[in-house]
N, C-alpha and C positions, 0 to 999 in steps of 0.2 A: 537578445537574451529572452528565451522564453521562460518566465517566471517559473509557471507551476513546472517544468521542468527540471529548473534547479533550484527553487525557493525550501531549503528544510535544514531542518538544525541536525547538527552531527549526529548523528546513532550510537550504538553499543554502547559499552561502559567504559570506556577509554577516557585517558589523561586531559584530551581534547573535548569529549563527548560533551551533549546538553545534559544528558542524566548526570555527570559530573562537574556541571558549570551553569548551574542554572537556580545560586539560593536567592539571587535576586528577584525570580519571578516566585521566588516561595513565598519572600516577604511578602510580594504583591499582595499573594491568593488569601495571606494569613492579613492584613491590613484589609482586602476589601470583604473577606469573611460574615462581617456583618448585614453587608445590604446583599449577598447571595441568600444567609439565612433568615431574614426580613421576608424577602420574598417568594423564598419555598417555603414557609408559616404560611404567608397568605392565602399563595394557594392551597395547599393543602386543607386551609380548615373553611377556605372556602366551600368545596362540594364534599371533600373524601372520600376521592375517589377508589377507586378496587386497585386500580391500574395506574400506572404513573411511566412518561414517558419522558427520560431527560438527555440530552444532549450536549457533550462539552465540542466544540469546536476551535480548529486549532489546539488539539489538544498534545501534540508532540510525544514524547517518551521520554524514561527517565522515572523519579518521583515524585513529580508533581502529578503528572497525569492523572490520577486516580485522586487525588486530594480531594479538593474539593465534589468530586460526587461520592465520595466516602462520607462528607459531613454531611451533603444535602440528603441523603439516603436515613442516616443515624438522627439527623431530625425528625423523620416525618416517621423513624421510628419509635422516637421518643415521644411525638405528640401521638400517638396510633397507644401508643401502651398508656399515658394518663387518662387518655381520654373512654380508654375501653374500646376503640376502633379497629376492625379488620385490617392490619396491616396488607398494602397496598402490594402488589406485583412491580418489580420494576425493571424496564428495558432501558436499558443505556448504550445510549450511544458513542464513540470515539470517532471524531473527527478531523482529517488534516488530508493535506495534497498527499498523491498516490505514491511518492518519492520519502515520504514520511516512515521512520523505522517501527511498522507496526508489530514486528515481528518479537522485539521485546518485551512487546506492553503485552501479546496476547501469551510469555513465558509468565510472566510474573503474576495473570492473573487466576489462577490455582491457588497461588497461595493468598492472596490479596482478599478474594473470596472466601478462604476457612478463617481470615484474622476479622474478617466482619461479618462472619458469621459468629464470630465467641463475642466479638463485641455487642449485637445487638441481641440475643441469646434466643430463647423459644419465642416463636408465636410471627418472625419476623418474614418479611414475604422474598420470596425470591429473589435473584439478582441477574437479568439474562443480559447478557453482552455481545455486541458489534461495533463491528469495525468499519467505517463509514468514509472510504478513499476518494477525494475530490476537492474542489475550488467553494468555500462559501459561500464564494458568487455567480452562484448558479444554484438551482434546485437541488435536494440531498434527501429529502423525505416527501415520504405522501402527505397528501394534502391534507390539511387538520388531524396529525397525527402525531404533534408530540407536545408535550406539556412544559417543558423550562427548558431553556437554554441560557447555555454560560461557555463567556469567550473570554480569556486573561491573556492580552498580552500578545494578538493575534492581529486584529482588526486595525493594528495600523499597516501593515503587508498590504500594497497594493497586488490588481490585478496584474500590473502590467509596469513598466518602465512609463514614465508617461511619455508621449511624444510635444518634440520640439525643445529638445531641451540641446541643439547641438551650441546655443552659446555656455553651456555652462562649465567651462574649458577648465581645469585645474580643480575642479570640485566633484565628488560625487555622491552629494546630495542639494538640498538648499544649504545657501551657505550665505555669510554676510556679504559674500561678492558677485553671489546669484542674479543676474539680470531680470528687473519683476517680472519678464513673461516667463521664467522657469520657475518664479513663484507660484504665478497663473496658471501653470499645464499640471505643476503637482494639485492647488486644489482641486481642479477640474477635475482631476481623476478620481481623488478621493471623493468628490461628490457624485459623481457616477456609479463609482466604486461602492460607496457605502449606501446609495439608494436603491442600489440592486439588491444588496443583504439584506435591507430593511422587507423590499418586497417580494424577496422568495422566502423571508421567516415568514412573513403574514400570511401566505398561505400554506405554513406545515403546522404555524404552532394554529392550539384549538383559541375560540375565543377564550377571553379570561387566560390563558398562558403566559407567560413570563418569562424578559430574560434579563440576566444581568453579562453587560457588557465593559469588561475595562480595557482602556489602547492607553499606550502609549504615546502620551499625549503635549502639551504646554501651557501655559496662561496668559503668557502672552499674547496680544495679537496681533505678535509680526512671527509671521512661519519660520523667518530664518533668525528667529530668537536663537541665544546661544545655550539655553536651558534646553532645548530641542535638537539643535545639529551642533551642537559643539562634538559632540563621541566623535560624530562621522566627519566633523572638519581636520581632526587630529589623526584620523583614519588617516584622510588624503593626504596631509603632510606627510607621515612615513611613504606614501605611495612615488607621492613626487621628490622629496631626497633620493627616493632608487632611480626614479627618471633621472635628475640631474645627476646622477653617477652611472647613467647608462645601464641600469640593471631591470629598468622597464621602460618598454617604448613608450612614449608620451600620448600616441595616438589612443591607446589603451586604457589610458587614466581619463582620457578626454572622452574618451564612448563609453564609460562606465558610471554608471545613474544607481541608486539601493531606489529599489523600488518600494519606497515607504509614505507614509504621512503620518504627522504626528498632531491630530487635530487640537484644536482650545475646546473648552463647552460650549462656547456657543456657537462655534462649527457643526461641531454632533446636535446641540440642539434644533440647529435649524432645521438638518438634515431629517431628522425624527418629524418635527411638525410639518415641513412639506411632504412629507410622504403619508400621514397621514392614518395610520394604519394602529396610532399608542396614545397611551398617557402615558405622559414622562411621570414616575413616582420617585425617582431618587437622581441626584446629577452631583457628582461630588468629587474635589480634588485631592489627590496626595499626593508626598514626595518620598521616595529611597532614594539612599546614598548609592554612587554608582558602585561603590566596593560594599560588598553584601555582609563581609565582616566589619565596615569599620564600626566602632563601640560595643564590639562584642569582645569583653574578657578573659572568655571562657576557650578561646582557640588559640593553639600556638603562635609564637609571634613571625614564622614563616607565612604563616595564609593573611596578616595583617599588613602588608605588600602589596598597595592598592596597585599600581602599575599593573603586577602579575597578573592579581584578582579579574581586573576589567578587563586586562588583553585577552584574558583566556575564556570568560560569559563572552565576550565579543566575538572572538574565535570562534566555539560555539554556534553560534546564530549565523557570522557572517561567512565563514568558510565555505562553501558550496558554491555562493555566488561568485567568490575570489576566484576559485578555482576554473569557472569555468571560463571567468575573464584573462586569467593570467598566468593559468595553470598549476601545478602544484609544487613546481620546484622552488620558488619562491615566498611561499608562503611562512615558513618558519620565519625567515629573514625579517618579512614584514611584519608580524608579531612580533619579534624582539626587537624592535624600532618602532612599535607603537607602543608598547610594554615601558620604554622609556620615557618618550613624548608626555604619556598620562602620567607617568609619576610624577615628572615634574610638575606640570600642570595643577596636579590633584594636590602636590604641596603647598602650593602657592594660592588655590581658588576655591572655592564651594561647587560643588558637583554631586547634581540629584536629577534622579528621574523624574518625571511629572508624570502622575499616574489621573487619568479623564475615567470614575466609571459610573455607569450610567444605567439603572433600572427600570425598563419597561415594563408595558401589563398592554394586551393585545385587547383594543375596542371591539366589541362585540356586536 
């Protein structure tokens, strides 16, 4: 499986779509909100600048995409108006793999553009926008060329499936019955993986730039904590019931790995100081419910239907990679048999994400 070939969440605005299945990553954006606008403050009132160059990565489609650089923008408009300062110019960037449905995000952004243009009103500086197709591990901009970067919910996506994982027969991901060298090949990767990010930001963002990173993560420090692969071990059970009824070959379930990690802190932190390149100024955990309604009132009691809820954010993200394992005729089938699996589960157990994010500032 070649990742960046099929690594992307569903497009348009369909039943199935990310833009229709994705208020869990809102919660995220709106939970780690604080240490994004902590550290567009900083910089900002650091130099104040004319010019301002930010960057969301991994940035998908849908309504999130545009959130967070809509607040970080309305900040540094709001400090630019108390302070009597030149409001800044600002190029934004979007970024994700070239299979990514950028075609949305650049419909929506007309209007996106006049509703934050009445929001930050006269005196406010520009908004120029791109679309930025490619792998974050690898280079994406010139060299000392942009000013913050912000990644929610991205940076646990590996590069790659890791290799050597052919013991990990009936699972497709780490699981509690993972053999430790399939432990081993997934950090491996991720440290690879995330030391290459580290050293192609350090040479686009300027000194003094900044970025706020949050993955998908755990606190545990055992990788195949069930806080972290429990989603994807219920995955595999619906996968393997269709095996033992003959409705998917076994060999199939067996060569299928989600090419992810879902680091602790002090995974990401080490990774940061051997590379060498930051001061760490913020490292902090959270948790969301997997069902993005539960304890919300205010929504019918159809979308309170945690099974439904999580098969379908799962759906979502994981469908592309399904398909190109298993094809598409089967896919419904396997959502309504994970759709069950979780409910019951989610009645019976505490189930939250663990959210790892993490604030840099580029040594100079």
């Amino acid at each position: 499986m070649e990742v960046t070939q099929v690594l992307r969440m569903n497009g348009g605005g369909g039943e199935t779509s990310y833009a229709k299945n994705s208020l869990v990553q809102k919660k995220v954006i709106s939970m780690t909100k604080p240490v994004a606008e902590e550290a567009m403050t900083k910089l900002y009132c650091s130099a104040f600048p004319i010019k301002l160059a930010i960057a969301d990565l991994g940035c998908s489609s849908g309504p999130n995409t545009l959130l967070v650089l809509s607040e970080l923008i309305k900040i540094v408009n709001r400090i630019s108006k108390k302070l009597g300062t030149q409001s800044p110019e600002f190029q934004v960037f979007l970024n994700d793999l070239p299979g990514n449905d950028f075609n949305t995000i650049f419909k929506s952004l007309p209007s996106f553009q006049e509703k934050l243009r009445k929001q930050m009103g006269s005196g406010a500086g520009p908004c120029f926008f791109n679309g930025v197709p490619g792998s974050f591990y690898g280079r994406l901009f010139r060299s000392n060329s942009v000013d913050f970067l912000h990644s929610s919910y991205s940076l646990q996506w590996l590069s790659q499936v890791p290799e050597g994982l052919e013991s990990n027969k009936g699972n497709i991901y780490m699981a509690s019955t993972s053999p430790p060298s399939v432990l081993k090949a997934y950090y491996q990767q991720f440290q690879k993986d995330f030391s290459l990010f580290l050293k192609c930001r350090s040479e686009e963002l300027v000194d003094g730039g900044r970025m706020v990173l949050t993955f998908l993560g755990r606190k545990s420090k055992d990788p195949s904590s069930k806080e972290c692969c429990y989603i994807w071990e219920l995955l595999a059970m619906a996968l393997n019931n269709m095996v033992a009824e003959g409705l998917i070959e076994e060999e199939k379930v067996n060569s299928f790995n989600i090419p992810q990690y879902t680091p602790s802190p002090d995974e990401i932190k080490s990774e940061v100081i051997k590379e060498g390149s930051y001061a760490i100024d913020r490292l902090e955990v959270s948790e969301v419910n997997w069902n993005a309604y539960n304890n919300d009132f205010n929504v019918a009691d159809a979308f309170k239907d945690g099974g439904y809820n999580v098969a379908k954010c799962m759906r979502a993200v994981a469908e592309p990679l399904l398909v190109s394992q298993f094809g598409e005729a089967i896919i419904d089938e396997v959502f309504k048999r994970y759709r069950e699996i979780l409910a019951q589960r989610m009645s019976k157990e505490k189930t939250n994400f663990v959210n790892v994010t993490v604030s840099l500032t580029k040594i100079g």
